[in-house]
Each structure stands twice: as structure tokens, then as C-alpha cells.
N, C-alpha and C positions, 0 to 999 in steps of 0.2 A: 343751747340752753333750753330746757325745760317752758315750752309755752305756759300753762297753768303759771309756771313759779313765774314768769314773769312780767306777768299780766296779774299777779295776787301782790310781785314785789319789783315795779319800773326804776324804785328805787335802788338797785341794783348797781343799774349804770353809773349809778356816782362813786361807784368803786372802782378808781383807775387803774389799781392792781389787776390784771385778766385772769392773773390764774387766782387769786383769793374772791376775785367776783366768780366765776367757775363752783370754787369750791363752795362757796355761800350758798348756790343756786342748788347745787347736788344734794347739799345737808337740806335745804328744804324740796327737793324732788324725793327723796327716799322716805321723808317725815310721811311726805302725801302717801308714797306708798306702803308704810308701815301704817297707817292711820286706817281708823273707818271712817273720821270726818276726810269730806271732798274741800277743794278750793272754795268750793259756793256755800259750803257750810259755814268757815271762816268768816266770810263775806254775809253773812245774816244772825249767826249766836252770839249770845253778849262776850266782852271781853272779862272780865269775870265772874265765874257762878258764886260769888257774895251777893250780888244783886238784883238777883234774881231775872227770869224771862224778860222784864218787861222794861229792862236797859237799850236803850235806844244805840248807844254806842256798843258798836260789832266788834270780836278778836280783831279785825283788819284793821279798822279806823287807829284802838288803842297803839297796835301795834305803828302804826304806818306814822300816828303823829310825834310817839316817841322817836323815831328815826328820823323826822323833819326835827325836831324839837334840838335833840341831839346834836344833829349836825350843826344847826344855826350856833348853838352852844361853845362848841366844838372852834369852829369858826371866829368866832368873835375872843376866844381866849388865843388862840394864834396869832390874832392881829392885834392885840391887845400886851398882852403877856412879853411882849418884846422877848419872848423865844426861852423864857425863864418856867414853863411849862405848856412844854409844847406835848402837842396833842396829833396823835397819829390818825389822821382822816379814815383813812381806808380801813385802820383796824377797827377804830370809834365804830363807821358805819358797819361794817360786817357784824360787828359785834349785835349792835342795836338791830340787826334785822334776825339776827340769829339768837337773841335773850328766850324767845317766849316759844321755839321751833318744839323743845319736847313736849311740850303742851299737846300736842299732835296726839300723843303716846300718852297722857295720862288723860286725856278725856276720850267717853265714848258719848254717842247719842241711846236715851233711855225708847222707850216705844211709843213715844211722840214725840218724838226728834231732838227732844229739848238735853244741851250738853251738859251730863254730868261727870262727874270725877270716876273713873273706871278703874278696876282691879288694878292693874299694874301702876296707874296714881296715886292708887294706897300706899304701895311698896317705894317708889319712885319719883320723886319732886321733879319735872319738868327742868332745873338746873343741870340735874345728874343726867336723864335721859338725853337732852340736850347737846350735853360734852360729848355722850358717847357720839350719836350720830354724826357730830363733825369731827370728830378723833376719824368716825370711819372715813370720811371723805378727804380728811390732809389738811383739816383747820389747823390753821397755825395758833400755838400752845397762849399768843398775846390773844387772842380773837376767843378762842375756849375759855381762858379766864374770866373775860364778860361775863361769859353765857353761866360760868359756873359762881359768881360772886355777883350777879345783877338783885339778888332777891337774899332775903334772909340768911340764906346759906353763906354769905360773901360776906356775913359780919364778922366770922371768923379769920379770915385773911386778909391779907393787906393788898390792899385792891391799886391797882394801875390808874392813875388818871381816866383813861380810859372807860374803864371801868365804874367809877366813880359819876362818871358822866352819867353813863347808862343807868345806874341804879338808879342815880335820884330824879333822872328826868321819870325814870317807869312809876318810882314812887310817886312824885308831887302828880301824875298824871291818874292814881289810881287811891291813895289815900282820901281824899275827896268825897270820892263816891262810896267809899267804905264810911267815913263819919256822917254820909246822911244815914245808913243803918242806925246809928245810934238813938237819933233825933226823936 
């Protein structure tokens, strides 16, 4: 496994699966090298460009506490749910660490480093780019559903438990910060 990918994601190991934590790692090792943003880049620009530069909260953090959020979520409807909507761990987490991977691919850094939305983000919603790169790697079709129904996009399908998780933990974690724009 890819040092960068995982030292950017130790949440990894909570994927008991080897070969789908493998593959989760690879979808994000190829993002890094399809990308102009680095691992450190991740680790310092905001998680969304709605809010401009001066968001304290980095792509990593967003990302990182939806995949705790998640899981905890996740967890407590298995123990809970007496088995009447069970939640598959490994896919939940895969998922959640691989929603926001084309992000890689629709953002570039401008010429002070600051992340904006780049030509092929134009063309390409980070959902779609997303699928593709772990289609390339052997994501299994539960785990690309996430990534492809986590955001807007996934209004139109009928979304997996799973998946359902992921969305609305990414939303309630990022609508927030879009209605102080309002204010």
C-alpha cells in the first residue's frame, strides 16, 4: 500500500476486507497520480471552494470526519436495527473514503496555489470521475454506487443503505457551512 494514501487515509485498516482495502488504496494512489494537487495539498485547501480560502476546515479533515461519522452511524444501526437493516461495514467504509477521490481530477491549483475547479471539472462532477477511477482498480459495483449516488447526482437512483449513510453524513457535515454564505 501506497505510503502517501496511507498516512492521508490510516482509516483504511478498518477495512477487514484485504482485497477491497487494496483496492480503495489504489483508487486513491492513481487519483494522486492523475492529479496536480499532492497529499499535502489535501492536507491545507478547504474542503469546499463555496467558502472560500479562509475555511479553516481542509479537504482531509471534511473528508476524514465523514468516514468516522459514518462508521460510528453505521455501527450503531447494526447493533441497534436487530438485523432488520443491516449495514455492510466494509462497503459503508470504502465507500466513505472513496465519495470525494475525483475531486483529485476536477480541481487544479490557480497561480497562488489557491484550489479552483479546473477544465475537466467543468465537464466532469467528481461522482462520475470518481466511478471511473475505481471501475479502473476492481471497486466492487456496492462501493461505486456510494461514490456515484453520495452527492446530487444519487437523487436520481435509489440508493443502498449504504449509500444513504454516506450522503447524508457528507451533507449534514457540509450544508452548514454553505448556509453561513447566506447570512
Amino acid at each position: 500500500m501506497n505510503k502517501n494514501v496511507l498516512e492521508l487515509w490510516p482509516e483504511l485498516n478498518w477495512i477487514q476486507d484485504q482485497d477491497l482495502r487494496e483496492k480503495t488504496a489504489k483508487t486513491w494512489e492513481i487519483a494522486l497520480e492523475k492529479s496536480v494537487l499532492s497529499a499535502k495539498d489535501l492536507k491545507r485547501i478547504p474542503f469546499t471552494l463555496l467558502c472560500g480560502p479562509d475555511l479553516k476546515v481542509t479537504f482531509m479533515d471534511h473528508k476524514r470526519s465523514v468516514v468516522h461519522i459514518v462508521r460510528d452511524a453505521g455501527e450503531k444501526i447494526n447493533a441497534m436495527y436487530h438485523g432488520e437493516l443491516p449495514v455492510d461495514m466494509d462497503v459503508l467504509i470504502a465507500g466513505a473514503i472513496l465519495a470525494d477521490v475525483g475531486k483529485l481530477l476536477e480541481y487544479v491549483l490557480d497561480e497562488n496555489g489557491k484550489a479552483v475547479q479546473g477544465n475537466y471539472g467543468k465537464y466532469l462532477r467528481h461522482p462520475f470521475s470518481g466511478v471511473s477511477l475505481a471501475e479502473q482498480c476492481g471497486v466492487p459495483a456496492s462501493v461505486s454506487h456510494i461514490i456515484a449516488a453520495h452527492a446530487g447526482e444519487g437523487n436520481m437512483v435509489k440508493r443502498s443503505t449504504e449509500a444513504y449513510l454516506v450522503h447524508h453524513v457528507d451533507f449534514m457535515t457540509f450544508l452548514p457551512f454553505k448556509e453561513r454564505l447566506k447570512i
